[in-house]
N, C-alpha and C positions, 0 to 999 in steps of 0.2 A: 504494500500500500504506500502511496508518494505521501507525502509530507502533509502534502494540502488534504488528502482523505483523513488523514490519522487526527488533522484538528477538528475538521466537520463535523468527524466521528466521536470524539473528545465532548465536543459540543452535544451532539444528536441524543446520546447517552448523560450526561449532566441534565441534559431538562426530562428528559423521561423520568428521570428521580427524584425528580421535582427538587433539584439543589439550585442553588446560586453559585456565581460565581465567587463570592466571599465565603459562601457555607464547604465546599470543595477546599479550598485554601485553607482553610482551618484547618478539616478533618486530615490534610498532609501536609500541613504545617509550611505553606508557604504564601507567597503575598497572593495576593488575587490579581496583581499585574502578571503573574507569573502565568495564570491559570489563560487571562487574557490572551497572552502569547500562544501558548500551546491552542489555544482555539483559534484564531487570526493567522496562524501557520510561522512566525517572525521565530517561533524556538521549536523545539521539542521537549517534553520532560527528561529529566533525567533520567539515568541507567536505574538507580537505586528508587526511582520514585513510581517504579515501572509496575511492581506487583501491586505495592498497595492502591495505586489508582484503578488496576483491574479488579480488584476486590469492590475500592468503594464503589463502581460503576456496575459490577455485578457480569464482569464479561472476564477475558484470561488475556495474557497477552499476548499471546501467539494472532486471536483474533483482534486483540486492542490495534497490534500492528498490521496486521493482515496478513500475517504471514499464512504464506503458499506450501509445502514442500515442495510441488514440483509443479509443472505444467501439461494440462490437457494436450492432447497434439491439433486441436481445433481450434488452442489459443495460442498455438506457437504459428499455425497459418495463419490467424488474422495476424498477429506480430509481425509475422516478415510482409504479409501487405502493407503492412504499415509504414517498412525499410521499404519496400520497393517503390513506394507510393514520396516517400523524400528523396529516395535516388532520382526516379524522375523528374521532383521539383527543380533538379537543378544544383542540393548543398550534397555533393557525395561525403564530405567530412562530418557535417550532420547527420545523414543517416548512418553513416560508418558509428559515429557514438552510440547510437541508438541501438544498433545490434550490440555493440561491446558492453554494453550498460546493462542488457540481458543477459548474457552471459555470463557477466561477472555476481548475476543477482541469483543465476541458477549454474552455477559451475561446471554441475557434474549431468546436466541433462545431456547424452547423447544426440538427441534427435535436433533439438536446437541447435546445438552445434552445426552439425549437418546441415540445415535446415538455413543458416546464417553465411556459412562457407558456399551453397548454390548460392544466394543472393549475390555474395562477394563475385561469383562467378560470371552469375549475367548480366554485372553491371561493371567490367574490369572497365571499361569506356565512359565510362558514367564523369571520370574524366579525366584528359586526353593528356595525360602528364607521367611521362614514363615509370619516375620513383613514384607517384601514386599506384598506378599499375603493378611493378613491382611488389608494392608493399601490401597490397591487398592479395598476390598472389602468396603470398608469403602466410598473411594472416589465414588465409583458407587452405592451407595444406598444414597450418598448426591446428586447426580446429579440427581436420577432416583426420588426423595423424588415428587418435585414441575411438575414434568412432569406427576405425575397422574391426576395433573387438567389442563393438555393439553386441548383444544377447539378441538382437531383432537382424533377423539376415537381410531384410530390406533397407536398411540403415546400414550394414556394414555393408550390403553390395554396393549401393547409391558413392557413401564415402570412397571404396575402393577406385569405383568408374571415374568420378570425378579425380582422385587423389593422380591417378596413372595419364589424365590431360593434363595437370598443374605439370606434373616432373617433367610428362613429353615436350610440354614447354617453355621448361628450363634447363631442357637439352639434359636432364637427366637419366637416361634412357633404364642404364640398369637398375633403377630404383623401381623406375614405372614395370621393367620386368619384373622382379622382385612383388611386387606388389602382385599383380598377374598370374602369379606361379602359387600363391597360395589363398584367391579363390578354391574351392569346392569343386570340385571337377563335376561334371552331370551323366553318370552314369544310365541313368535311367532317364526316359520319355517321362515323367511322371502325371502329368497333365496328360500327356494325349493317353496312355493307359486310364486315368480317370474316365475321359473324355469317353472312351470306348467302353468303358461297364456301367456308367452312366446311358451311352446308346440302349445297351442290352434291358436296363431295367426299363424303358420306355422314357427317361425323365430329359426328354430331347431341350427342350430351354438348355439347361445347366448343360449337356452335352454340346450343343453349337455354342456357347460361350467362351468354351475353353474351345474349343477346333477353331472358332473365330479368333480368340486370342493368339493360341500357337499360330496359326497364319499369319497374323498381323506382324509376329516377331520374327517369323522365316524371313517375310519378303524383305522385312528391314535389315536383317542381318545379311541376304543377300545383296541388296542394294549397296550397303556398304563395304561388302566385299570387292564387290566391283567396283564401286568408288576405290579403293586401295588398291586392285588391279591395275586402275586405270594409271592413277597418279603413279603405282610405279611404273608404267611404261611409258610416261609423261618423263619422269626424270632419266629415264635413259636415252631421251630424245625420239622416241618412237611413237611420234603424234598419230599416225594413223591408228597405231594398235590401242595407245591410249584413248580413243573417240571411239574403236568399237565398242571397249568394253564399258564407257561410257553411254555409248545406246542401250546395250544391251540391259544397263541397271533401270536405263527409263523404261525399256518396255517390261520387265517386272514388276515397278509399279504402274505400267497401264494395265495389265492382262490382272494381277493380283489386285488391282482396284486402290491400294494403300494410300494413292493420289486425294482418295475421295474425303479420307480424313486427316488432311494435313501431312502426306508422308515426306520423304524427302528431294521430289519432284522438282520443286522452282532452286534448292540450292543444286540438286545435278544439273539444272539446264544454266544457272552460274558457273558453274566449272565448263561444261562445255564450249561456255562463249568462251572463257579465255582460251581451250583448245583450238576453237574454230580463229580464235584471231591469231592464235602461233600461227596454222595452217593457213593465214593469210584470205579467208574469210568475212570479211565485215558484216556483212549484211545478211549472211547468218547468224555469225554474233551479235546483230543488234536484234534479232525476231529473238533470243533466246534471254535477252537482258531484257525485254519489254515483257517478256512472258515469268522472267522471275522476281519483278516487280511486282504487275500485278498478282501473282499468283501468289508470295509474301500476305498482301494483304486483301488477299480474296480469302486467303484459308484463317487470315486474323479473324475475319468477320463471321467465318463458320464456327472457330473454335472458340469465339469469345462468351458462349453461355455453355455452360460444363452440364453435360444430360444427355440433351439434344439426341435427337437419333441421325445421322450425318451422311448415314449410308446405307444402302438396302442390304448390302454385299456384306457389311459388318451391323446387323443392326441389332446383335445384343450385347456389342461393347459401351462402356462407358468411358471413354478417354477422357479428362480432366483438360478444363479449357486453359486456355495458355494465361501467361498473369502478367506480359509484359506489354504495356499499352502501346496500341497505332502507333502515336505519336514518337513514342522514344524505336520503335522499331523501323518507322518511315525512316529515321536518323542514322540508326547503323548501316540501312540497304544503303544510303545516299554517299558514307563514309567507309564504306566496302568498294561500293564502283568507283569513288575516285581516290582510291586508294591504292587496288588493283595494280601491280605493274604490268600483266597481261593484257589489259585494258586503255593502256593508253596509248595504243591508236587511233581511238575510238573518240579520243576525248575533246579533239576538234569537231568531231559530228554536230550538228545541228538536233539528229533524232538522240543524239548521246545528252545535249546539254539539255533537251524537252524532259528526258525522263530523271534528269538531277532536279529539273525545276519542279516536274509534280510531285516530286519527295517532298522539298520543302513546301508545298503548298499544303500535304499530307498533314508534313509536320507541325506547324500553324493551323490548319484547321482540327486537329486533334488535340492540340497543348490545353489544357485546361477546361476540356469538358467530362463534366461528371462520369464518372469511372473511364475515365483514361488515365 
C-alpha cells in the first residue's frame, strides 16, 4: 500500500471508532499534529508505534500497511500494462523505475521478473540511445538469469527463449548454447497422443484444440526454419537459394492458413524485399514492403481484442491479443525500413518515401487515443 493509502486508511479506521484526532494521540501518546501527519500522508508513524495503532484501530499491521505476500499473475499483467503504457508515453526512465520499484517490493516473484524482462525486451527502442539499450539489455538477462529454475515450466521456458536472444545479441553464443542444451528434450508427442484419445472418447472440441494448437506450432517452427535456411544461404552469398527457401516459408503459411492469425507473413515478405533488392529487384521489393506495412497493421487490428474467433481454419484457438499499440509499432516499421542497409536503394523512391510518410501519419493518428 503507497503512503497516500496507509493515511486514508489511518483516517477511514479512526472515525469508524468514533475517535478524534486528539483522542488517538492520547491513547499513543503522541501530539495530535502527529496523528495529522500520518493522515495528510507528510509522515508515516513510526516503527514502534506500528502494533499499538493496529490494536487501537482494531485491524493488524500486515493489513494496516497492506501488505501483499505476493502477486496475482492478473495483477502482475495489469502492472506491466501499466510499464508499457509509460514506455509509450515517451519517459523510458520513468517506466524503467516503475518496473524496478516492483520488483524491489516483490523480490522473489519469478513471474514478475519474467514478466518485466519481456517488457524490457519490447521496448529496447523505446529509446534510441545505445548505453540505454545496452543497459536495459543487461537488466533483462539479470532478471531473466534465476527464472530459468522457475517451478512453473512456462516461466522457465519463456525466460530460457528470451535469455538465448539477449546472449545471441551480445554475440554470446556459447552461453545462449549453454542455455539450449539444458531445456527438456520432448521425447514424446504428448499433446497430439492427448489429442488422439480425446478423438476416441468422442470429446472432439478438446480434441481439435490441441490438433489446432500443434498445427499452429509446426507451421511456425517450420516457417522459421526456413527463415534460418534462408538467411544462411543469404550469408554465403547464395541469393537465389536464399529467396527459394524464402518462398517456400510463405507458402507454408498460405496453405497452413497461420497468415490468418497474425503469423509471420508480413516480416518474411521484409526479408524478402531486402533479398529481392541484393538481387537487384526494386519493384518487387517495393510490392513486398507495401504489403508488410500494411499487413503489420492489418493483423494489429485483428489481434487487438484477445477472444475473437480470427479464423475458420483455427477456430478453437484463443491467441492473446498483442499489447503493443498502433502507434509505437507504426514507429518501429518506419525505423526498420530506414534503417535497413538492404534497403537503401530504395530510399530515393518516391513509392519508398509515400510508405515512410503513412507511418508517420499512422503514428500521429494513433498517439494518444484511448487504448493505444
Amino acid at each position: 500500500m503507497e503512503a497516500m493509502e496507509i493515511g486514508k486508511y489511518i483516517q477511514q479506521l479512526r472515525r469508524q471508532k468514533g475517535l478524534t484526532q486528539e483522542q488517538m494521540a492520547g491513547a499513543l501518546g503522541v501530539t495530535s499534529a502527529a496523528v495529522s501527519k500520518w493522515e495528510t500522508d507528510a509522515a508515516l508513524p513510526d516503527v514502534s508505534l506500528l502494533c499499538p495503532l493496529a490494536r487501537l484501530l482494531g485491524t493488524t499491521v500486515d493489513d494496516l500497511l497492506g501488505f501483499q505476500p505476493a502477486l496475482e499473475r492478473g495483477e502482475i499483467d495489469a502492472l506491466m500494462e501499466r510499464g508499457r503504457r509509460l514506455f509509450e508515453a515517451g519517459d523510458a526512465e520513468e517506466a524503467a523505475a516503475f518496473c524496478e520499484g516492483l520488483l524491489r517490493e516483490y523480490p522473489d516473484d519469478l513471474y514478475l521478473k519474467c514478466a518485466a524482462a519481456g517488457l524490457y525486451i519490447a521496448y529496447l527502442t523505446a529509446a534510441l540511445d545505445p548505453e540505454w539499450i545496452e543497459r536495459q539489455v543487461r537488466r533483462a538477462a539479470a532478471l531473466l538469469e534465476p527464472c530459468r529454475e522457475s517451478p512453473d515450466p512456462a516461466t522457465a521456458a519463456s525466460a530460457r527463449s528470451m535469455l538465448v536472444n539477449l546472449y545471441m545479441m551480445q554475440e554470446d553464443i556459447d552461453r545462449a548454447l549453454a542455455i539450449l542444451d539444458e531445456a527438456p528434450a520432448r521425447e514424446l508427442n504428448v499433446e497430439m497422443m492427448k489429442a488422439n484419445i480425446l478423438l476416441r472418447k468422442g470429446e472432439l472440441d478438446e480434441a481439435e484444440k490441441l490438433f489446432q494448437t500443434g498445427l499452429w506450432a509446426a507451421a511456425r517452427d517450420a516457417s522459421m526454419n526456413l527463415m534460418g535456411l534462408s538467411t544462411a544461404c543469404r550469408r554465403r552469398g547464395d541469393f537465389p537459394a536464399a529467396l527459394e527457401r524464402m518462398e517456400s516459408a510463405l507458402e507454408v503459411e498460405r496453405v497452413l492458413r497461420t497468415e490468418e492469425l497474425g503469423g509471420l507473413t508480413p516480416s518474411l515478405r521484409m526479408v524478402r524485399a531486402e533479398l529481392l533488392c541484393l538481387e537487384g529487384r526494386p519493384d518487387e521489393a517495393m510490392a513486398d514492403l507495401r504489403f508488410y506495412v500494411e499487413g503489420h497493421m492489418a493483423m494489429w487490428e485483428r489481434l487487438k481484442e484477445p477472444g475473437q474467433v480470427r479464423s475458420s481454419f483455427y477456430d478453437k484457438l484463443n491467441l492473446s491479443g498483442v499489447r503493443m499499440s498502433a502507434a509505437y509499432l507504426s514507429k518501429n516499421i518506419r525505423l526498420t525500413l530506414e534503417q535497413s542497409a538492404e534497403l537503401a536503394a530504395l530510399r530515393e523512391r518516391e513509392d519508398f518515401q509515400t510508405l515512410l510518410a503513412k507511418l508517420r501519419l499512422a503514428e500521429a493518428q494513433y498517439a494518444g487515443q484511448p487504448g493505444q
